[in-house]
N, C-alpha and C positions, 0 to 999 in steps of 0.2 A: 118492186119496192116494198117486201111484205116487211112487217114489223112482228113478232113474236117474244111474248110475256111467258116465261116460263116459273111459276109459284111454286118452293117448294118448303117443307114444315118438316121439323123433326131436328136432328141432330147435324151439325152444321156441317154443309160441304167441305171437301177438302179440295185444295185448289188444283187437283188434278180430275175431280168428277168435274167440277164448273168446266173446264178447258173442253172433255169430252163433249159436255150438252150443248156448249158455245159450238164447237165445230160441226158436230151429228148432226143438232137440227137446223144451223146454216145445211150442210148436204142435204136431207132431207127436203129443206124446199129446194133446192136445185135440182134436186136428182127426180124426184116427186113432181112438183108441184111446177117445176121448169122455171124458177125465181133469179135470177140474180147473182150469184153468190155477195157481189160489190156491193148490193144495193141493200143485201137482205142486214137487218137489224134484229138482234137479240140480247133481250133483257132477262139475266135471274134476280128473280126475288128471293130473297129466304125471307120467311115468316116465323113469328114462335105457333111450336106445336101446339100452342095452350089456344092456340086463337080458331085452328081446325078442326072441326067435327066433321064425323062422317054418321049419318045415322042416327044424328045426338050424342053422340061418342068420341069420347075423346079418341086420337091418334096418334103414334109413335112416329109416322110416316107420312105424309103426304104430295103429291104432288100436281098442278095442273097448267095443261098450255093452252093459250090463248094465241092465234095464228090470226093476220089481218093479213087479207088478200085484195086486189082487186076485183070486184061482182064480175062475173061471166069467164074470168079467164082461166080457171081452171073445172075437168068434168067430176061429176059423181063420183067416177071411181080412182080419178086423182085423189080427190079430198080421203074419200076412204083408204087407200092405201097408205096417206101419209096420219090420218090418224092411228092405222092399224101401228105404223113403225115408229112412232112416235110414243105410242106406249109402250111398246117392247123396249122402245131404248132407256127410257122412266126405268121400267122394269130390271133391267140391266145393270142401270148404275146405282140405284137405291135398294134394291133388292125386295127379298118377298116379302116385307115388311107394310108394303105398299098397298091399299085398299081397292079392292076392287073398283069402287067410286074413284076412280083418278081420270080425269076428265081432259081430254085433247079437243079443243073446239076451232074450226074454220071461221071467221066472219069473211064474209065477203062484201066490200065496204063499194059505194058507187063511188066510178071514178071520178064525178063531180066533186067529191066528199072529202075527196084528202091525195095530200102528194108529197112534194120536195121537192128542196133549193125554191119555194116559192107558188111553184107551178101545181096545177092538179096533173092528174093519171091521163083526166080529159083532156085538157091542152097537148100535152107529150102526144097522147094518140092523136087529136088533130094536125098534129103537128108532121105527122109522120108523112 
């Protein structure tokens, strides 16, 4: 049930990038991170560029993900991999515009901590 915050600054998506980052980084946890597709949830932001610095500097470009996982159930080199593809694919759709500083982050949240339809991660796994 991962949820993902996708932030991006600059000049405003065209409804055929959003469609791409909607679907890529739905795959991306599935294919990655072994999520869901049903369950996984993704949100873009657009922000004004005026509002991101990188550096102290203003930016043309920016973009960052924020990935909510459940603690334990994915390893080291899951999370890495899906940050590695996850910036490529940033990279990809916005172009070399984009700051070195573009930031993909895992949390991994306890399953006590949060869930859906009501229930925690805990309960569902107790459940099982």
């Amino acid at each position: 049930m991962p949820f993902v915050n996708v932030k991006i600054a600059g000049r405003p998506l065209e409804a055929d990038q959003v469609g791409v980052l909607h679907r890529e980084v739905t795959a991306l946890m599935a294919e990655v991170l072994g999520k869901k597709v049903e369950l996984t949830a993704v949100l873009i932001e657009e922000v004004p560029a005026a509002a991101w610095q990188v550096g102290a500097r203003p930016v043309s470009c920016a973009a960052h993900i924020e990935a909510a996982v459940t603690a334990g159930t994915n390893s080291r080199r899951e999370k890495a991999d899906f940050i590695a593809r996850a910036d490529a694919l940033l990279r990809r759709v916005l172009g070399d515009e984009l700051p070195l500083a573009s930031y993909v982050v895992v949390h991994e949240i306890a399953a006590d901590a949060w869930g859906y339809g009501g229930r925690t991660q805990e309960h569902r796994r107790l459940a099982r």
